[in-house]
C-alpha positions as YAML, in Angstrom:
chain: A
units: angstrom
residues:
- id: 1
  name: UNK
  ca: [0.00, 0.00, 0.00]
- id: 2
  name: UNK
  ca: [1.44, 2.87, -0.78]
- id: 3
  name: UNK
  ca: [0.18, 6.80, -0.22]
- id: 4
  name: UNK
  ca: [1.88, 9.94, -2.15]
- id: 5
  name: UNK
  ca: [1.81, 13.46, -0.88]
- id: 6
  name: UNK
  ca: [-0.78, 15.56, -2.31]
- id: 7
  name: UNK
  ca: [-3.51, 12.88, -2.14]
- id: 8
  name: UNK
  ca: [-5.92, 13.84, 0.27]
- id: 9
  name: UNK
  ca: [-7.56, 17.47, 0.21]
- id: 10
  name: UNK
  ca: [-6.92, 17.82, 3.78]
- id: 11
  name: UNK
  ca: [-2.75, 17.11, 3.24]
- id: 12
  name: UNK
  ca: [-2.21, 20.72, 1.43]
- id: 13
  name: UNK
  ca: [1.00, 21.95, 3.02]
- id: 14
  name: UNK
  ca: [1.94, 18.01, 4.06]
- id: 15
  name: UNK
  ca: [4.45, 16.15, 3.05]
- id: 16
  name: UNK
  ca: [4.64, 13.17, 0.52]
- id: 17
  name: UNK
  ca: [2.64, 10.14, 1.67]
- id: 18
  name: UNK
  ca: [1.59, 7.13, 0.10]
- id: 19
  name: UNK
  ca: [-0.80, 4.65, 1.61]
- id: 20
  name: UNK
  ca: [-0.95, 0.79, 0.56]
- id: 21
  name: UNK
  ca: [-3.03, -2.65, 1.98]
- id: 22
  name: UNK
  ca: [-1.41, -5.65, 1.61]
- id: 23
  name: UNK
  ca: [-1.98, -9.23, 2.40]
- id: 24
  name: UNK
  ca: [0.66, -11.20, 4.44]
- id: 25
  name: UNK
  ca: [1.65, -14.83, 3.02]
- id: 26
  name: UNK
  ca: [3.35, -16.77, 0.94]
- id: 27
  name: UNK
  ca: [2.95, -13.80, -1.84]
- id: 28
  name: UNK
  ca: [0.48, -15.52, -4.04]
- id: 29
  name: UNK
  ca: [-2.71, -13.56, -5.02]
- id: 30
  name: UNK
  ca: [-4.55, -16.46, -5.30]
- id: 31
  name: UNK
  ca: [-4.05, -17.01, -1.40]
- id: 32
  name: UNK
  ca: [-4.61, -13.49, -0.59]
- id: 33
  name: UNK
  ca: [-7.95, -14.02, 0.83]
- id: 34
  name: UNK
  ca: [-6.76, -16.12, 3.88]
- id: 35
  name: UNK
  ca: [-3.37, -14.12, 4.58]
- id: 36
  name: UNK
  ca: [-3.67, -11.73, 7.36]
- id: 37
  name: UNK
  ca: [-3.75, -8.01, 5.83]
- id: 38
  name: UNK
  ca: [-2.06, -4.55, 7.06]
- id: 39
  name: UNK
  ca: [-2.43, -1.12, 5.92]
- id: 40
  name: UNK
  ca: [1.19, 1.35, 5.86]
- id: 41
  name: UNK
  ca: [2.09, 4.48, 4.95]
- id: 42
  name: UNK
  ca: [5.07, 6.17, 3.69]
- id: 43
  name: UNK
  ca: [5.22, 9.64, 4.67]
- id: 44
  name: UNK
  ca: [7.66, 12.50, 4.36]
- id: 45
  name: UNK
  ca: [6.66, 14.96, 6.94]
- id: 46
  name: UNK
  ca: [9.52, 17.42, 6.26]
- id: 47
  name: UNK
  ca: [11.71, 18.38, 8.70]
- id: 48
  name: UNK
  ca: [10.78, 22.04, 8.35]
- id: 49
  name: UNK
  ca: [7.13, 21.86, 7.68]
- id: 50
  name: UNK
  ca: [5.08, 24.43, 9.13]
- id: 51
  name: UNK
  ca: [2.02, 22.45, 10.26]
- id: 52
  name: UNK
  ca: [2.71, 19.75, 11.74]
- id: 53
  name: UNK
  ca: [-0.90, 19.12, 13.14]
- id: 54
  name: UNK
  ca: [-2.25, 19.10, 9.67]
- id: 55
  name: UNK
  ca: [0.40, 15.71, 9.17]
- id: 56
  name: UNK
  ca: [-0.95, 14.79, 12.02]
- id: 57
  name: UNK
  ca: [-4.21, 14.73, 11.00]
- id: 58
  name: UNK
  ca: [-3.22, 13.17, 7.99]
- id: 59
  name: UNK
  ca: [-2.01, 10.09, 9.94]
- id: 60
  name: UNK
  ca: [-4.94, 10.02, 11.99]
- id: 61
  name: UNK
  ca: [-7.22, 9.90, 9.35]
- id: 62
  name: UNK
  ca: [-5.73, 7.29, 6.96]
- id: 63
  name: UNK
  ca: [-4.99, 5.12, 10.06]
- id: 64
  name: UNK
  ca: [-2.64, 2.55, 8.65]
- id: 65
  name: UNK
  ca: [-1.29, -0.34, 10.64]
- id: 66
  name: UNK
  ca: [1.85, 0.46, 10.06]
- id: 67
  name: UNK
  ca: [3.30, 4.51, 9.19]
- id: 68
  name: UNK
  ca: [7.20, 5.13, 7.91]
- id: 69
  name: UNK
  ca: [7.79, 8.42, 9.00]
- id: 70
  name: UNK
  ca: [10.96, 10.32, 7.05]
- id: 71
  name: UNK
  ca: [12.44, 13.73, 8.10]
- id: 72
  name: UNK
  ca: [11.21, 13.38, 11.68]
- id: 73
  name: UNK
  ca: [12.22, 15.94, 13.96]
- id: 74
  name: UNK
  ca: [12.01, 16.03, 17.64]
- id: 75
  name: UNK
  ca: [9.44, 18.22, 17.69]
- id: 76
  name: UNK
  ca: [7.16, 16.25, 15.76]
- id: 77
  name: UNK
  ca: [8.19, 12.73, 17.35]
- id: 78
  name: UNK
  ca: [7.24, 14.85, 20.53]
- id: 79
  name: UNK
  ca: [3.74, 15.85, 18.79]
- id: 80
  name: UNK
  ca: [3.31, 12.48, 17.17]
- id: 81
  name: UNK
  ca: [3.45, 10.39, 20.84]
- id: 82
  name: UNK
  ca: [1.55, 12.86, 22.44]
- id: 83
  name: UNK
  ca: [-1.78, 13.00, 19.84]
- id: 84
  name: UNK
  ca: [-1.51, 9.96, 18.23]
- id: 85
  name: UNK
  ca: [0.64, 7.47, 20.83]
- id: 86
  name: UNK
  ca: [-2.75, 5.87, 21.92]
- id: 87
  name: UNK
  ca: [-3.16, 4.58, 18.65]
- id: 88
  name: UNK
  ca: [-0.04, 3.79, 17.46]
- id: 89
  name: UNK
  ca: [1.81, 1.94, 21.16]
- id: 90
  name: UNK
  ca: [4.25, 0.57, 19.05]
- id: 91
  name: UNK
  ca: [6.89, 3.14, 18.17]
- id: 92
  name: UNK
  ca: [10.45, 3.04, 17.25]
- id: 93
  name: UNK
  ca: [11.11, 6.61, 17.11]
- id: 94
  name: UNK
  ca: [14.48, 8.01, 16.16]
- id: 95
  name: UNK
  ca: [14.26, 11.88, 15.34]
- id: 96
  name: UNK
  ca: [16.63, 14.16, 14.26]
- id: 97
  name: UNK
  ca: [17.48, 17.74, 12.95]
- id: 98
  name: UNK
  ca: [17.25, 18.21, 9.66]
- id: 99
  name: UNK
  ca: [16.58, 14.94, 7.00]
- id: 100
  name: UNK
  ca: [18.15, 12.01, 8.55]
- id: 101
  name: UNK
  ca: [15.14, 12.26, 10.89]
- id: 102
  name: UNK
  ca: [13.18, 8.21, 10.92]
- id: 103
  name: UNK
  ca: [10.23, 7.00, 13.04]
- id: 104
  name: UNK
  ca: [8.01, 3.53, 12.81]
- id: 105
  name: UNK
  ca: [4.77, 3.65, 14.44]
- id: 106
  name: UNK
  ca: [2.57, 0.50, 14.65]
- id: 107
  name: UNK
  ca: [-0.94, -0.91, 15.81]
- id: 108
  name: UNK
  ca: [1.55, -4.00, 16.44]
- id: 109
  name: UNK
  ca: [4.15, -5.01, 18.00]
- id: 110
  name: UNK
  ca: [7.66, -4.27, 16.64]
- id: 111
  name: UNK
  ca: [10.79, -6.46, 17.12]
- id: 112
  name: UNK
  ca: [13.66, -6.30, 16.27]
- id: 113
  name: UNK
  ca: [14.35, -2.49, 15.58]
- id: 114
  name: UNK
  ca: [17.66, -2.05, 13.64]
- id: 115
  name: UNK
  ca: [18.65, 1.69, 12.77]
- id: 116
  name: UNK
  ca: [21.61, 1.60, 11.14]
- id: 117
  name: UNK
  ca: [23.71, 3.56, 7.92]
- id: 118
  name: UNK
  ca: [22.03, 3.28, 4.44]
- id: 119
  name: UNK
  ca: [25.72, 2.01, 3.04]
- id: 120
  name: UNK
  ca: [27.74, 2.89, 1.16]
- id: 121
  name: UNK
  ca: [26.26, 6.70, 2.55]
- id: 122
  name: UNK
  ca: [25.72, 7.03, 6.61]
- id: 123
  name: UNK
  ca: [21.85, 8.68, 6.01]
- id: 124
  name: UNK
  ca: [20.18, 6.12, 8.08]
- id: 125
  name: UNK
  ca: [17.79, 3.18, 7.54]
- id: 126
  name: UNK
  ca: [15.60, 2.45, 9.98]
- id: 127
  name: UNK
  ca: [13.74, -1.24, 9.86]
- id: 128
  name: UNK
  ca: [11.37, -3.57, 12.58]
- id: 129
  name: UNK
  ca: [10.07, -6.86, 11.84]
- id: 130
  name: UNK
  ca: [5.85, -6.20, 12.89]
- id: 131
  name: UNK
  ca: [4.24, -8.85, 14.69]
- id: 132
  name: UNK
  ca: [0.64, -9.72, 13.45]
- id: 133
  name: UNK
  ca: [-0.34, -12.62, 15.36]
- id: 134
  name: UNK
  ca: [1.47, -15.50, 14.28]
- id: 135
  name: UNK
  ca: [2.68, -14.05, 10.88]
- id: 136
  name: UNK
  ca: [5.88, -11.71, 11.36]
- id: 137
  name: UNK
  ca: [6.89, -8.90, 8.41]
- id: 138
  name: UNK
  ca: [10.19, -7.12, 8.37]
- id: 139
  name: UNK
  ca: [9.87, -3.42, 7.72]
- id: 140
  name: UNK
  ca: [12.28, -1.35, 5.91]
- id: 141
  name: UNK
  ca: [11.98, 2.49, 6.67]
- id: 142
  name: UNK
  ca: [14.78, 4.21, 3.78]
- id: 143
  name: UNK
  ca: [15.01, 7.73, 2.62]
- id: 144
  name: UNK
  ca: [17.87, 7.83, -0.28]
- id: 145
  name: UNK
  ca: [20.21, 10.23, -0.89]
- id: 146
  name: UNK
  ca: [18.85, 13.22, -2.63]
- id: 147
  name: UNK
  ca: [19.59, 13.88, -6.77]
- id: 148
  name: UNK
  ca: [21.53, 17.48, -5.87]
- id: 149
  name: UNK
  ca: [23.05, 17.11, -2.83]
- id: 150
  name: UNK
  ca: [26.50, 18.03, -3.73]
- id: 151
  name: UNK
  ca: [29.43, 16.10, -2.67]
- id: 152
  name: UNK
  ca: [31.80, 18.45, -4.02]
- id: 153
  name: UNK
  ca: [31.43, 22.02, -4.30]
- id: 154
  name: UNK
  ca: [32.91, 22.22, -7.94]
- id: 155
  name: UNK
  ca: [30.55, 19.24, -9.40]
- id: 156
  name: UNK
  ca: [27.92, 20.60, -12.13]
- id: 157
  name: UNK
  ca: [24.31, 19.82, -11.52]
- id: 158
  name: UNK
  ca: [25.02, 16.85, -14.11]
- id: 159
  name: UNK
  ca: [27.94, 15.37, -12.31]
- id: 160
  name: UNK
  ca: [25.79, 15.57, -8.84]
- id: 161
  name: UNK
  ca: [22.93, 14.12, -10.28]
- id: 162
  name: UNK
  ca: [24.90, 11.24, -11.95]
- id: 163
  name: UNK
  ca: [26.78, 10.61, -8.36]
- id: 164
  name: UNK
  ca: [23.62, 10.49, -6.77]
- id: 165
  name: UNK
  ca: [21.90, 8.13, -9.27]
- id: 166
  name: UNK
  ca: [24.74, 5.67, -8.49]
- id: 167
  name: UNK
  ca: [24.64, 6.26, -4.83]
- id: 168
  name: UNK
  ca: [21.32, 5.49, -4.50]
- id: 169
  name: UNK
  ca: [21.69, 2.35, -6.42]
- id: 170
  name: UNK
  ca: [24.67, 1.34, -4.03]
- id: 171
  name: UNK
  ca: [22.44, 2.27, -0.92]
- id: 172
  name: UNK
  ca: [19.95, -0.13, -2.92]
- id: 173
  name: UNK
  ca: [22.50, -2.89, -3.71]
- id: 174
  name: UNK
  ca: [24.06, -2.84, -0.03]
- id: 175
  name: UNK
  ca: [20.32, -3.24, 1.40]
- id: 176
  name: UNK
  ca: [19.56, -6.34, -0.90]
- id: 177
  name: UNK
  ca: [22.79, -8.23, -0.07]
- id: 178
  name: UNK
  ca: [21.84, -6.85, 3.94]
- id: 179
  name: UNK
  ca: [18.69, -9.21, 3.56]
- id: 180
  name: UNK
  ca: [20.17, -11.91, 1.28]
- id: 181
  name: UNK
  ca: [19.65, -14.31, 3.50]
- id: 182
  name: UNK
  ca: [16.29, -13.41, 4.98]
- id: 183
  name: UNK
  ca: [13.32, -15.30, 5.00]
- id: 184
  name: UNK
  ca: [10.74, -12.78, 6.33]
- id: 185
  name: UNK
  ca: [8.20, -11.38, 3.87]
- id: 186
  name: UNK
  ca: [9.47, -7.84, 3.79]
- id: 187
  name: UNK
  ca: [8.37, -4.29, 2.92]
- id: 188
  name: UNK
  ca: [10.69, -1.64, 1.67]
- id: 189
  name: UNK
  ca: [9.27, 2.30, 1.71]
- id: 190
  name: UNK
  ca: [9.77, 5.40, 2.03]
- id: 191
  name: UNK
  ca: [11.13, 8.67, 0.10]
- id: 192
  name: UNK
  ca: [13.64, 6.75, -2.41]
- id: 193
  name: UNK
  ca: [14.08, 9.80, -4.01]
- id: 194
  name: UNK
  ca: [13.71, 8.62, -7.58]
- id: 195
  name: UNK
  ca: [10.79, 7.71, -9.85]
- id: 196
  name: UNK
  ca: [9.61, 4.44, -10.78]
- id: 197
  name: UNK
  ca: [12.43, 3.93, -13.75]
- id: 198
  name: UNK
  ca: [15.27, 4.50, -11.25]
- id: 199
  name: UNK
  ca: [18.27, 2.27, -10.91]
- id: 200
  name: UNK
  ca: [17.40, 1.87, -6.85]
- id: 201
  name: UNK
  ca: [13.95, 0.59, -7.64]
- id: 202
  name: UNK
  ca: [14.96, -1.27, -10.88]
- id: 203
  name: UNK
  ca: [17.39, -3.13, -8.18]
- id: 204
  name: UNK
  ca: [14.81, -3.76, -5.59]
- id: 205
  name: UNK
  ca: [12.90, -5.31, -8.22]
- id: 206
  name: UNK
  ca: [15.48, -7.35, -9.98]
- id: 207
  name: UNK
  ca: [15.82, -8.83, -6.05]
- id: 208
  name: UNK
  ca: [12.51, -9.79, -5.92]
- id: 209
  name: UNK
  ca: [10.76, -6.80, -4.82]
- id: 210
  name: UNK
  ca: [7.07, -5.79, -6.40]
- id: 211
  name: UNK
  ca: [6.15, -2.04, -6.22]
- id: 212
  name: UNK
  ca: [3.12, -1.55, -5.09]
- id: 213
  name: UNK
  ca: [1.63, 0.84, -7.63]
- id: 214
  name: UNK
  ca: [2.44, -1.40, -10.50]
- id: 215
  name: UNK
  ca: [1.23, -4.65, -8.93]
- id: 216
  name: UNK
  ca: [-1.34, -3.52, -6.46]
- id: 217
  name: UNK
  ca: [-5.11, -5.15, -7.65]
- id: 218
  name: UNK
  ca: [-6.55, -1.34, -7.15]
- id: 219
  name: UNK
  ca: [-4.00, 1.18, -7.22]
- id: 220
  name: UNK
  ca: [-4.48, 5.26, -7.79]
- id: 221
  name: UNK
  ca: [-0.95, 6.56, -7.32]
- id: 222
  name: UNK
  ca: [0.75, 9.31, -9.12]
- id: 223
  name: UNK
  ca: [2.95, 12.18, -8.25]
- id: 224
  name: UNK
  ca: [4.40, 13.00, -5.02]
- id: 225
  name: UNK
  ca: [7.14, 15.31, -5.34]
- id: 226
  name: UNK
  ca: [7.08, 18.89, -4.84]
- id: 227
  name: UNK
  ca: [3.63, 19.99, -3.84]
- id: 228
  name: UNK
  ca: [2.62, 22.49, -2.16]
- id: 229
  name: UNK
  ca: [4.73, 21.68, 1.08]
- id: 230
  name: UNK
  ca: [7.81, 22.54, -1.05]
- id: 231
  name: UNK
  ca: [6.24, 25.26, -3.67]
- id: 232
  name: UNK
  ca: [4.21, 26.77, -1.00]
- id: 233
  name: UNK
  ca: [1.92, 27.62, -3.80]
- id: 234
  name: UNK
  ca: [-2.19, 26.76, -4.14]
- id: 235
  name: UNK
  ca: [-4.28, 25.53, -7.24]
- id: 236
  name: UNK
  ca: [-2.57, 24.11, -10.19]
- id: 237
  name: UNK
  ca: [0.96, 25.24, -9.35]
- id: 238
  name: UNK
  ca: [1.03, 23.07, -6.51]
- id: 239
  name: UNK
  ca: [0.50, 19.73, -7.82]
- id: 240
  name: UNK
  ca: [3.67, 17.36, -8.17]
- id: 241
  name: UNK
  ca: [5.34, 16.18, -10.78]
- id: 242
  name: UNK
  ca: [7.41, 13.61, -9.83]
- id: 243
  name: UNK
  ca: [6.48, 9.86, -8.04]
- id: 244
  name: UNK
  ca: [9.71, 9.43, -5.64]
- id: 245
  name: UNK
  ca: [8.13, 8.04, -2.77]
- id: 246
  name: UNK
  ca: [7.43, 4.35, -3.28]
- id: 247
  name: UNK
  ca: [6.05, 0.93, -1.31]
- id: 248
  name: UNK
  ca: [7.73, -2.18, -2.56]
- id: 249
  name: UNK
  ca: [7.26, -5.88, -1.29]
- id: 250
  name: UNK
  ca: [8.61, -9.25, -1.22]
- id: 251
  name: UNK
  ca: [6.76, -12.70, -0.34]
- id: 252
  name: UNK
  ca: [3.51, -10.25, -0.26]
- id: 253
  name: UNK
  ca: [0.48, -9.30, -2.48]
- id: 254
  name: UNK
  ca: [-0.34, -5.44, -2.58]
- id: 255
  name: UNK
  ca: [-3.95, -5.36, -2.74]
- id: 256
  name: UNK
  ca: [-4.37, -1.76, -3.31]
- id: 257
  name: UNK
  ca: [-2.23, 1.81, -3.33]
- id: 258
  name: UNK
  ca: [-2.75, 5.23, -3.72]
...
């Protein structure tokens, strides 16, 4: 299940989010009926945003199982525990200043928590394995590195962006050899920074991975990337233009995404 930013009326000045139900299994649709299903949200709440209630709210009224929160600062980890920690007991909450910022909130109970660097960069990944009854998923919580954050001050917006493109296809690589071994199902998401044709998701997918908005049985997804969070702008100069946050599974079956 995925959710973008820009979805819901109410999100206007939100981050991206992107909202998904799955079903919990051996993968197959045709078993889909009888797997346990979870809802869970990737969402980019943006370490500066200005209204952080209306994110919030957001949360609160989608009301997945399962939320990947990206850019989480302490003052909205604060926020987040103290409006919606009722609902969500199950938190592995590691803010920060600025972007590196992670949080996983759950309806169930999370083992396992791992926050570790993203290699070969140190922007961190954050992952749980969610307990649903008997059936157990691991949870992958990523934010990639951005395309224009410079790693020398004399590179050219080309030379950035091709670094970055190959970074984030190393952060990808490193994560799938990480889990080589695993034998969870497992759900990757977050703000990957690229669209759907990238070389990160392209690897997640030659490693088994499905994305949710191409295999999902009902799926409405789309843009995520600016909006008005970043443009600051109403009408039609705030709609995005570009789908970089994504919701990708293995040894599950995406029911629906949007």
């Amino acid at each position: 299940m995925e959710d973008r930013r820009g979805v819901h009326p109410q999100s206007a000045f939100l981050g991206a989010a992107l909202l998904c139900c799955l079903a919990l299994g051996i993968g197959h649709p045709a078993h889909a009926q009888q797997d346990p299903t979870i809802t869970i949200m990737a969402f980019n709440v943006l370490y500066d945003a200005k209204d952080q209630d209306r994110s919030l709210e957001a949360v609160a009224q989608a009301s997945p199982d399962v939320v990947c929160l990206r850019e989480m600062a302490p003052a909205f980890s604060r926020a987040f525990a103290r409006q919606l920690g009722q609902a969500y007991p199950h938190r592995a909450m590691v803010p920060r200043a600025g972007t590196w910022g992670a949080g996983l909130a759950s309806k169930f109970p999370l083992r396992n928590v791992d926050h570790f660097p993203n290699r070969p960069h140190k922007i961190p990944a954050l992952e749980a394995t969610v307990v649903i009854g008997k059936t157990h998923v691991r949870v992958a919580c990523l934010h990639l590195f951005p395309p224009l954050g410079k790693h020398r001050a004399q590179d050219s917006m080309a030379v950035t962006m091709q670094k970055n493109q190959q970074l984030r296809k190393d952060q990808a690589t490193w994560l799938v050899r990480h889990h080589a071994h695993a034998n969870l199902p497992m759900i990757i998401l977050g703000d990957l920074n690229e669209g759907p044709d990238g070389d990160a998701v392209k690897t997640f997918v030659d490693a088994g991975f499905s994305r949710a908005c191409d295999t999902a049985t009902q799926r409405a997804c789309g843009a995520t990337w600016p909006g008005p969070a970043i443009t600051g702008l109403r009408g039609l100069f705030s709609l995005a233009v570009f789908e970089i946050d994504h919701i990708l599974g293995r040894g599950v079956t995406f029911l629906s995404a949007t």
